[in-house]
C-alpha positions in Angstrom: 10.7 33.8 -185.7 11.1 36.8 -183.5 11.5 37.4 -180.2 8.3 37.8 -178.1 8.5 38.6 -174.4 6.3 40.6 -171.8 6.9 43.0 -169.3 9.8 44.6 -171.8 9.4 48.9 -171.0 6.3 48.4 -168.9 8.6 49.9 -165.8 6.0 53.0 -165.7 2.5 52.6 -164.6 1.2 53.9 -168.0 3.3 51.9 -170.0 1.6 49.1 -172.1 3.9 45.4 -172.2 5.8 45.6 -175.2 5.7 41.6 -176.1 8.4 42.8 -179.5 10.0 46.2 -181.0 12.3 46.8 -183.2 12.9 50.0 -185.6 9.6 49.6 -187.7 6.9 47.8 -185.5 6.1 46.9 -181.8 3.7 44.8 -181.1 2.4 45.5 -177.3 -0.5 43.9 -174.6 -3.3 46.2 -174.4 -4.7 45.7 -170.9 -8.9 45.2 -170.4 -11.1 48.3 -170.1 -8.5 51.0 -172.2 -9.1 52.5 -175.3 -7.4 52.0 -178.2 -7.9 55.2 -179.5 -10.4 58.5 -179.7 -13.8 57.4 -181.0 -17.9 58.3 -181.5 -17.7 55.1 -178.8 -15.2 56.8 -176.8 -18.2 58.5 -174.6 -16.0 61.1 -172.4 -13.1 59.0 -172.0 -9.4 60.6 -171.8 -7.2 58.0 -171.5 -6.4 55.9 -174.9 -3.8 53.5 -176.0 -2.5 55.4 -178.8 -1.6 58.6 -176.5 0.2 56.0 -174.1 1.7 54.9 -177.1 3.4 57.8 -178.1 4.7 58.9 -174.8 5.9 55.4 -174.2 7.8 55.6 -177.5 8.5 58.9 -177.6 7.7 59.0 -181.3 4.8 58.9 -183.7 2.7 55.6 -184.2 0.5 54.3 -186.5 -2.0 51.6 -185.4 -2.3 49.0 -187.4 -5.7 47.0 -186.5 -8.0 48.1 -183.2 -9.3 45.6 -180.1 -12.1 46.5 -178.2 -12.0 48.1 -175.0 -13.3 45.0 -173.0 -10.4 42.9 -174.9 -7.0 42.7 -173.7 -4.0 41.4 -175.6 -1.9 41.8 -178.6 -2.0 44.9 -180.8 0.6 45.7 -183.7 1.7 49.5 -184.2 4.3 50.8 -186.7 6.4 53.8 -186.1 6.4 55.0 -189.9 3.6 55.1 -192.7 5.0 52.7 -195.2 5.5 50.3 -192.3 2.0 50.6 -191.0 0.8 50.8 -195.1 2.2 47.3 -196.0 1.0 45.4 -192.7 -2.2 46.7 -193.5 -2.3 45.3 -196.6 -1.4 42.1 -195.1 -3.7 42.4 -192.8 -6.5 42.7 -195.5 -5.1 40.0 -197.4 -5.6 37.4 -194.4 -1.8 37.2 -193.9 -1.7 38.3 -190.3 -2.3 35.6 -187.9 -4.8 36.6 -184.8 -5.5 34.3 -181.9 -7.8 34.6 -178.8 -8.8 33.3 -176.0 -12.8 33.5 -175.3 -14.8 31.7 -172.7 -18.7 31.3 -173.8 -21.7 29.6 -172.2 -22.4 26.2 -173.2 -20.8 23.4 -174.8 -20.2 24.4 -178.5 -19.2 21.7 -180.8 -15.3 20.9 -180.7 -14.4 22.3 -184.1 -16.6 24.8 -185.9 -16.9 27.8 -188.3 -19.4 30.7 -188.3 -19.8 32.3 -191.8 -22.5 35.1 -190.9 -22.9 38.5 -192.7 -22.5 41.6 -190.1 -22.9 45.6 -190.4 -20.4 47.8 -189.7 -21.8 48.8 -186.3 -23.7 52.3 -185.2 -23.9 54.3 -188.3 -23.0 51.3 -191.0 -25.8 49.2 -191.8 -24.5 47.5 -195.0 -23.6 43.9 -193.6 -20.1 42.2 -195.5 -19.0 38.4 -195.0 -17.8 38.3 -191.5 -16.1 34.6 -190.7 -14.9 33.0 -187.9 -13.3 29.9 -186.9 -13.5 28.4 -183.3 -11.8 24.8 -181.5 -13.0 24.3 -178.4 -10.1 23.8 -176.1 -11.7 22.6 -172.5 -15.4 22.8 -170.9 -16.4 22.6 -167.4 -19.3 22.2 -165.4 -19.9 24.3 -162.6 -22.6 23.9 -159.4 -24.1 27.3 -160.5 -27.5 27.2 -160.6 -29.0 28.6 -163.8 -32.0 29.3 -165.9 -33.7 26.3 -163.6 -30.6 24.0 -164.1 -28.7 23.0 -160.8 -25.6 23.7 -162.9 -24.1 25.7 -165.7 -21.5 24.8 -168.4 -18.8 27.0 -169.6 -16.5 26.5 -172.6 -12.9 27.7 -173.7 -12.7 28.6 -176.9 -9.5 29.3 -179.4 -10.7 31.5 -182.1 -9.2 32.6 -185.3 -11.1 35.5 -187.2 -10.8 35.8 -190.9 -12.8 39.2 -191.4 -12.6 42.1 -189.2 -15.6 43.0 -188.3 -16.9 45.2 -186.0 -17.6 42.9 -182.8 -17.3 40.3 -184.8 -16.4 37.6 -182.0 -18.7 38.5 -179.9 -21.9 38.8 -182.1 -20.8 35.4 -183.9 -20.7 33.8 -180.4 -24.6 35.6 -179.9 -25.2 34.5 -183.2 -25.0 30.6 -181.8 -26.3 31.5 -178.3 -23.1 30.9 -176.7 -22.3 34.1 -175.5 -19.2 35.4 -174.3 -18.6 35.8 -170.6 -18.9 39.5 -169.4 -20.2 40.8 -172.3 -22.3 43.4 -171.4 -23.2 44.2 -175.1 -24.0 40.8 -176.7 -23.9 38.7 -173.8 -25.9 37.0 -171.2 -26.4 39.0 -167.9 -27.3 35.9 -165.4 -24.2 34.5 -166.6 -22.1 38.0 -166.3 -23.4 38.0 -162.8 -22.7 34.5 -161.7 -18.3 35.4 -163.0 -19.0 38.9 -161.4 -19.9 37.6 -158.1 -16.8 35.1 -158.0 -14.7 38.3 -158.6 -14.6 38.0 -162.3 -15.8 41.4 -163.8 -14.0 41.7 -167.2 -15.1 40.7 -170.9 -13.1 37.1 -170.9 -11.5 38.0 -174.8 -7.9 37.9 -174.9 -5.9 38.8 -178.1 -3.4 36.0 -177.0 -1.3 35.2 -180.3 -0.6 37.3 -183.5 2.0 36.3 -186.7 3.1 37.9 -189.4 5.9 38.7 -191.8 8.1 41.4 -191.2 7.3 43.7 -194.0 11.1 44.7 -194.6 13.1 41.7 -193.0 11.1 39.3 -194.4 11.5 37.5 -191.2 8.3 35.9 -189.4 7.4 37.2 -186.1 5.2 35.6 -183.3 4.2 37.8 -180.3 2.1 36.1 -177.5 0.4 38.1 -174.9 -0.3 36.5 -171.1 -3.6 36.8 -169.6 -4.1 39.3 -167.0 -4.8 38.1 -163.3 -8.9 38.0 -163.9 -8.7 35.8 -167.0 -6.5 33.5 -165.0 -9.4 33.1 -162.5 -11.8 32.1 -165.0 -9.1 29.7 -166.7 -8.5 28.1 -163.0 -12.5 26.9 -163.1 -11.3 24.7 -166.2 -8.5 23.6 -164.1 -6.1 25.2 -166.5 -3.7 28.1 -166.0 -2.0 30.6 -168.4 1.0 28.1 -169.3 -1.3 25.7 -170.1 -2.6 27.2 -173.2 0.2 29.2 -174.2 
């Protein structure tokens, strides 16, 4: 298994964590609220993971798979094409591992699969098989008034994708009305608020794990991305911090 460590050439303010490098690949921890790249979504931004990227490296890189903005975590890059062309082709045949971290509203059940068709986003109405699979790693109950309850429950939630659709966590979380905390998109605003006013204001979705085979060593590589300062919060109201779940 390879080596997987954070805070590696993340010395400069720009710099992303690089969590493993070698010649071909890098895996590195996107932070909450950047870009991964130029986009119809991109809405006047400037500032995008990829450029980072390629000043951090110094040399040309080819992203492999995207995160949303709101998501933080791991995200695989290859310096050359035939890298990046073979771990795309893993990545379409399911052979790339990808683990987050979400908190939802509500107490889903403990282990559970969504199998629910989804478009393509703005512009791409055909809907394809979109599937995810979710355990339920903690709950807590909080003295948050909500929706006339005296309290409201929250859940933490491992999730393993095996599509790539656009969103796709988050709409299969709206899909079962157990919406993702700080989603502004698919979410649930009273709930947003009630994280927002405790000094929570990010989307809690973490890209936490990602596995694969090395597409020229052959050797299998783990990278594992720690939560940012934020997420922590919210995992402290489960009583949990970030080695807890590692």
């Amino acid at each position: 298994m390879g080596a997987a460590r954070a805070g590696d050439d993340a010395d400069r303010g720009l710099d992303l964590a690089v969590l493993y490098r070698d010649e071909h690949l890098a895996v590195v921890a996107k932070p909450a609220g950047l870009m991964v790249h130029d986009s119809a979504l991109a809405r006047g931004e400037s500032d995008f993971a990829a450029d980072r990227l390629r000043a951090q490296f110094a040399r040309p890189v080819f992203l492999v798979h995207r995160l949303d903005r709101a998501t933080s975590g791991c995200l695989l890059l290859a310096f050359d094409r035939e890298t990046a062309s073979r771990l795309g082709k893993a990545l379409m045949a399911g052979e790339v591992d990808k683990q987050y971290l979400a908190i939802c509203r509500g107490w889903p059940e403990a282990d559970f699969s969504v199998d629910h068709p989804l478009d393509g986003g703005p512009g791409k109405p055909l809907k394809k098989p979109a599937i995810t699979a979710f355990v339920r790693r903690a709950t807590t109950e909080l003295d948050w008034p909500s929706a006339g309850f005296p309290t409201s429950r929250y859940a933490l939630l491992q999730v393993a994708p095996r599509t790539g659709r656009f969103r796709q966590i988050r709409r299969h979380l709206k899909h079962l009305s157990h919406h993702l905390i700080g989603d502004s998109s698919h979410g649930d605003g009273r709930h947003n608020r009630a994280f927002r006013a405790r000094g929570i204001h990010r989307m809690l979705l973490h890209a936490q794990r990602l596995a694969f085979v090395h597409p020229h060593s052959g050797i299998r590589i783990e990278a594992v991305a720690p939560v940012d300062a934020e997420f922590a919060r919210a995992l402290a109201l489960f009583g949990l911090s970030d080695a807890d779940i590692g």
